[in-house]
C-alpha positions as CSV (number, residue, x, y, z in Angstrom):
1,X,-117.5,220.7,-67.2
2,X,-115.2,218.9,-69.7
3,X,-117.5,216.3,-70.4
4,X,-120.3,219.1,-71.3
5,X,-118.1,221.1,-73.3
6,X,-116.8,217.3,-75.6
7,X,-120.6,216.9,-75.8
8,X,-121.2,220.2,-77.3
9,X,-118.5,219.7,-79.5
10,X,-120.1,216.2,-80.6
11,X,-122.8,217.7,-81.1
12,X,-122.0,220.0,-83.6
13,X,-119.5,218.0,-85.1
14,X,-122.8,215.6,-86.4
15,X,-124.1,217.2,-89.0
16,X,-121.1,217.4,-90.6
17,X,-120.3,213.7,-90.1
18,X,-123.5,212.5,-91.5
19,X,-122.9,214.7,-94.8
20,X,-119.5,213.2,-94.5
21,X,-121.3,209.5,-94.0
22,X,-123.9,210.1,-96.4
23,X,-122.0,211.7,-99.4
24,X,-118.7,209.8,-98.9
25,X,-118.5,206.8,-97.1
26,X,-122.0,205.2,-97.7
27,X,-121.1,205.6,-101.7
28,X,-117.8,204.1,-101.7
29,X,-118.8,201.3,-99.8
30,X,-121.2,200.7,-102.5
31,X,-119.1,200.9,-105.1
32,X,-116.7,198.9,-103.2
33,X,-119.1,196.1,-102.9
34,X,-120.0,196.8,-106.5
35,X,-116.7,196.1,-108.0
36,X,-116.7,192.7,-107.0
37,X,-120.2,191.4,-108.4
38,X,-121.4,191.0,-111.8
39,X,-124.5,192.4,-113.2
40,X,-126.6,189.3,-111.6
41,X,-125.2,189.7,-108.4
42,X,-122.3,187.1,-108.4
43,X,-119.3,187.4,-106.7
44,X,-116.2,187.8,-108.9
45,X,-112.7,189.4,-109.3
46,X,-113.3,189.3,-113.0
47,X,-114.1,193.5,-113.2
48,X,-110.5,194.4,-111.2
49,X,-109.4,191.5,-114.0
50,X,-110.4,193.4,-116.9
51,X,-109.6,196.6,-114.8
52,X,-105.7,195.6,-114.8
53,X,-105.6,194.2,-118.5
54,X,-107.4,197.3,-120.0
55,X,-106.5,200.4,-117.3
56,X,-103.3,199.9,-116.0
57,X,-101.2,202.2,-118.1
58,X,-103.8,204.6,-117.8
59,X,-103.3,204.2,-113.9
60,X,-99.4,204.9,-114.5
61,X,-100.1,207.6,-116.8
62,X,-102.6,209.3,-114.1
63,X,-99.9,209.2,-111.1
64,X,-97.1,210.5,-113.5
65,X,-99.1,213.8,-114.9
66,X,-100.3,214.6,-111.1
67,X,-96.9,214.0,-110.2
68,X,-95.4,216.0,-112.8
69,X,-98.0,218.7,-112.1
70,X,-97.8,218.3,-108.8
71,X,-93.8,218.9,-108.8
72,X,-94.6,222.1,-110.9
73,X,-97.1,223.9,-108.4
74,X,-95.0,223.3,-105.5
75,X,-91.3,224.3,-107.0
76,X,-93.5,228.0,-108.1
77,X,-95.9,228.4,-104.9
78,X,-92.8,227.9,-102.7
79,X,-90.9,230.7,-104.6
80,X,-93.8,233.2,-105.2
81,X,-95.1,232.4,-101.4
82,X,-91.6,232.8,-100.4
83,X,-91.1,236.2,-102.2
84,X,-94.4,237.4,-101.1
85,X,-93.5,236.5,-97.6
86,X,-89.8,238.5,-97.6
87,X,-91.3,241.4,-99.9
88,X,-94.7,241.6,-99.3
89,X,-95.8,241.4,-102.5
90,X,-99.3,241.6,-102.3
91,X,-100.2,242.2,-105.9
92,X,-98.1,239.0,-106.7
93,X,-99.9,237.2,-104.6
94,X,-103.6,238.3,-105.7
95,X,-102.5,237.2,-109.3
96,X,-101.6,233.7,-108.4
97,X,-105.1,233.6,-106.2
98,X,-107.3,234.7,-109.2
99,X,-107.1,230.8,-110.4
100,X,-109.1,230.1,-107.3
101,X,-112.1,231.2,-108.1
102,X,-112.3,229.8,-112.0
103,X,-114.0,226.8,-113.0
104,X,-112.5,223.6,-114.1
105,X,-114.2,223.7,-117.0
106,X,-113.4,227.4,-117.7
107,X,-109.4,226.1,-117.4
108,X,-109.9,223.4,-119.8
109,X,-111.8,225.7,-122.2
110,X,-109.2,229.0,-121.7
111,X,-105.8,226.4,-121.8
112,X,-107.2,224.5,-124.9
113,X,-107.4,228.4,-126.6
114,X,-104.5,229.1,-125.0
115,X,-101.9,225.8,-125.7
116,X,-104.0,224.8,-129.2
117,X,-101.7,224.4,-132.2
118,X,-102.6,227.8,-133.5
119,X,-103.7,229.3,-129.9
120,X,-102.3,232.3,-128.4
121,X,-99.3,230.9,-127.5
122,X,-97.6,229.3,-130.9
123,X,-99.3,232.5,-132.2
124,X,-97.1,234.7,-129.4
125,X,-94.0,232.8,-129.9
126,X,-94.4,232.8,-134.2
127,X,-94.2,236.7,-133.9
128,X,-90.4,236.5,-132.5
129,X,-89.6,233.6,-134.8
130,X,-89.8,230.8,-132.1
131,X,-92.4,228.7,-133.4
132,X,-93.5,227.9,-137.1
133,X,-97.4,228.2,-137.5
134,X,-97.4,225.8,-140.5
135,X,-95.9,222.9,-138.6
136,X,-97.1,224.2,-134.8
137,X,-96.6,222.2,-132.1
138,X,-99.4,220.6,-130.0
139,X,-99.0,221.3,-126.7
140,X,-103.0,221.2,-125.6
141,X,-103.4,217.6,-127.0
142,X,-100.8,216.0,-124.7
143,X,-99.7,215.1,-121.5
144,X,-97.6,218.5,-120.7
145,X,-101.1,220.2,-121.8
146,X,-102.8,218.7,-119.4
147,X,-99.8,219.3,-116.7
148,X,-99.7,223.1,-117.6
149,X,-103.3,223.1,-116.7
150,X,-103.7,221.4,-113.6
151,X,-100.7,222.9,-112.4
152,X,-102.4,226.2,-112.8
153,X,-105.3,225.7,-111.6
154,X,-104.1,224.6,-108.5
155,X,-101.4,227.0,-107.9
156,X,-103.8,229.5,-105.9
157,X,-104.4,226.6,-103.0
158,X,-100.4,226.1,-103.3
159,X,-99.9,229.3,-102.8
160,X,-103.0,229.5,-100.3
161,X,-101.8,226.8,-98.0
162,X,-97.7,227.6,-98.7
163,X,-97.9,231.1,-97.6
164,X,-100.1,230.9,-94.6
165,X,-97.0,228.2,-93.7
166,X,-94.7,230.8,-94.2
167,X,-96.5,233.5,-92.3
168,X,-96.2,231.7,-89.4
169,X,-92.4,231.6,-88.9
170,X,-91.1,234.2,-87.2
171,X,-89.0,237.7,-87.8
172,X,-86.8,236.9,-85.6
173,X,-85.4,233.8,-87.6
174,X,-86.1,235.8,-91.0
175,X,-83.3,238.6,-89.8
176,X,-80.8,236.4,-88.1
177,X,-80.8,234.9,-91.7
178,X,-79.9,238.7,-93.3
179,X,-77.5,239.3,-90.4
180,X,-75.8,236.4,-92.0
181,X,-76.0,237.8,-95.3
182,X,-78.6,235.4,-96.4
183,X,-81.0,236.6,-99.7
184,X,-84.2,235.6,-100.7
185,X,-83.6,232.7,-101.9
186,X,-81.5,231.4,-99.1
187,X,-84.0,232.6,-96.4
188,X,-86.9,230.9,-98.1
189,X,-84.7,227.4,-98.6
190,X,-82.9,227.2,-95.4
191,X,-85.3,228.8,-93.1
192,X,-88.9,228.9,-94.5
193,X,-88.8,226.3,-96.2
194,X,-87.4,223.7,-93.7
195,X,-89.8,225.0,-90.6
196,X,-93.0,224.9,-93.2
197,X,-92.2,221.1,-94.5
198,X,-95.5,219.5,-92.9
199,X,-97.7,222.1,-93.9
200,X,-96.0,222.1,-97.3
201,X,-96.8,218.1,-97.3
202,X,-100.3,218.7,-96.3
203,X,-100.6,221.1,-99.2
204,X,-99.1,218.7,-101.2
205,X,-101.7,215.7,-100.5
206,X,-104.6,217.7,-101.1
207,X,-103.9,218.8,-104.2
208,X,-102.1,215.2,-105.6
209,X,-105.4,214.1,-104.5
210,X,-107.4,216.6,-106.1
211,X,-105.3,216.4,-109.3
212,X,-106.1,212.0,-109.4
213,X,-109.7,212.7,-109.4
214,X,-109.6,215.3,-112.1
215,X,-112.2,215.0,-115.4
216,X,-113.2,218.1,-116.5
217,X,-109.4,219.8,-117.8
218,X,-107.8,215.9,-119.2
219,X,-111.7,215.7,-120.9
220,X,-111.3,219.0,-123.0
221,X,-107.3,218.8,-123.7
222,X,-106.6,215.4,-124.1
223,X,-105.5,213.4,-126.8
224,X,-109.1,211.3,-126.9
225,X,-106.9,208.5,-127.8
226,X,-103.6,206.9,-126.3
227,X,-103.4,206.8,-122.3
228,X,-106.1,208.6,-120.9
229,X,-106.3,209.9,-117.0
230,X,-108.2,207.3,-114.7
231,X,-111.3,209.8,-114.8
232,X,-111.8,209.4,-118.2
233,X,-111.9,205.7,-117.8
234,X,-114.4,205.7,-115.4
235,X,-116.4,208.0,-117.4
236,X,-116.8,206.3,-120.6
237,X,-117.0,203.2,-118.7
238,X,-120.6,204.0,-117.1
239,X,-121.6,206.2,-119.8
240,X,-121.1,204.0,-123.1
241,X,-120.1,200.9,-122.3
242,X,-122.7,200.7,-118.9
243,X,-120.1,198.8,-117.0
244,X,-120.6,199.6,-113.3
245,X,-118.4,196.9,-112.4
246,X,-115.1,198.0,-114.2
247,X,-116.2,201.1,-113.4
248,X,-116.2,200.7,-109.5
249,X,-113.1,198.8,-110.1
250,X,-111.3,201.7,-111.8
251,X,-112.9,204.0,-108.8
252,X,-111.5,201.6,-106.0
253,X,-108.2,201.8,-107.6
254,X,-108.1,205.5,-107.5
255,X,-109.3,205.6,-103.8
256,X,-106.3,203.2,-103.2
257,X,-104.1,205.1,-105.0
258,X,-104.9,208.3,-103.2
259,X,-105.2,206.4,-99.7
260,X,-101.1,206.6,-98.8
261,X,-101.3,210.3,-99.2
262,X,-104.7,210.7,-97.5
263,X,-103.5,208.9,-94.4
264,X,-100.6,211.3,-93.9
265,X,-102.9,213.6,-94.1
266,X,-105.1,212.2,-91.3
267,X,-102.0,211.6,-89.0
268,X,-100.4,215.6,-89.5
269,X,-104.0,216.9,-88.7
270,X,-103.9,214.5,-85.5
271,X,-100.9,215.3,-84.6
272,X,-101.4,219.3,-85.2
């Protein structure tokens, strides 16, 4: 009986592989093998060469904005998933779900409006004397720009992932925390936050991860010059310079740099 029932489990667990297999690991293999070959089909190291000469502040500058961003969407989806949690706040919690369901592209679009020099915002803050809108400053065309957007954007799975976490801890622990006089604040850091750490970290993977392989919000706030997330590298590599090999290079890179956080992720799903 328990061999029939892993079978049937294998079984529908294949198609789902072989999307996996086809889509994912087939294609980085290739452009594994790729970034070691020239365009004749020679062996070299000479694209991970140019890779490091050319990219490697742009590698730097890639991990710091997702880290930065990343900091931001967990510090505010553990306090809004914690206050949600304690109050129920339900409307709370549909507003920080709405980003969800918009586009990347729609982000880049709304946040270059929004964090332009004379956008909404300078134009918000120059009614109350805060900003002048002859000299405004630039917020879209930077690195914070870029933060402020892919922190938002990934806020609703933060908040997604953070508050199904905190659902699962108990009453009981929640009121022997009042009893003791403890707020909100103090039930969600000592209490929910503590018993939620490994889904918090899981939370925290997928969306570093998602936030390193991010084009479409650093290609329409961006600078366009200076350092430049590894996306955009990878982008103008193949489509104007027609340099596969730096190209799988750069790619290879980002996999590696996303493969220490991937493998936790592998190892709390195991172990869940």
């Amino acid at each position: 009986m328990k061999r029939l029932r892993e079978t049937s489990w294998l079984i529908v667990a294949v198609p789902s592989l072989a999307i996996v297999v086809w889509l994912f690991f087939l294609p980085f293999i290739r452009s594994a093998v790729t970034s070691f070959q020239t365009e004749d089909g020679a062996w070299t190291f000479q694209n991970y060469i140019t890779a490091y000469r050319l990219y490697a502040g742009d590698v730097l500058y890639t991990i710091f904005v997702s880290g930065v961003s990343l900091i931001a969407v967990l510090i505010i989806g553990i306090l809004v998933s914690g206050f949600a949690r304690i109050y129920g706040g339900g409307v709370v919690e549909f507003l920080f779900k709405i980003p969800l369901f918009v586009p990347f592209v729609v982000v880049g679009h709304a946040m270059r409006v929004f964090l332009a020099p004379h956008g909404l915002l300078n134009s918000a803050l120059a009614q109350i004397g805060l900003v002048n809108l002859d000299n405004p400053p630039s917020i879209a065309f930077s690195w914070v720009g870029i933060s402020v957007a892919l922190a938002w954007k990934n806020m609703a799975l933060a908040i997604l992932l953070i508050l199904g976490a905190f659902e699962s801890v108990g009453d009981t622990f929640l009121e022997a925390a009042r009893n003791f006089g403890a707020g909100w604040f103090r039930q969600v850091k000592d209490v929910l936050l503590p018993m939620s750490l490994t889904s918090i970290a899981v939370a925290a993977v997928l969306i570093f991860t998602s936030m390193l392989a991010s084009f479409s919000i650093p290609m329409m706030i961006g600078s366009g010059k200076g350092a430049q997330m590894l996306m955009i590298d990878v982008y103008y590599r193949i489509v104007y310079q027609h340099d596969y090999g730096v190209a799988n290079a750069l790619g290879v890179v980002s996999y590696i740099t996303a493969m220490g956080a991937a493998v936790y992720y592998l190892r709390s799903v195991t172990k869940g």
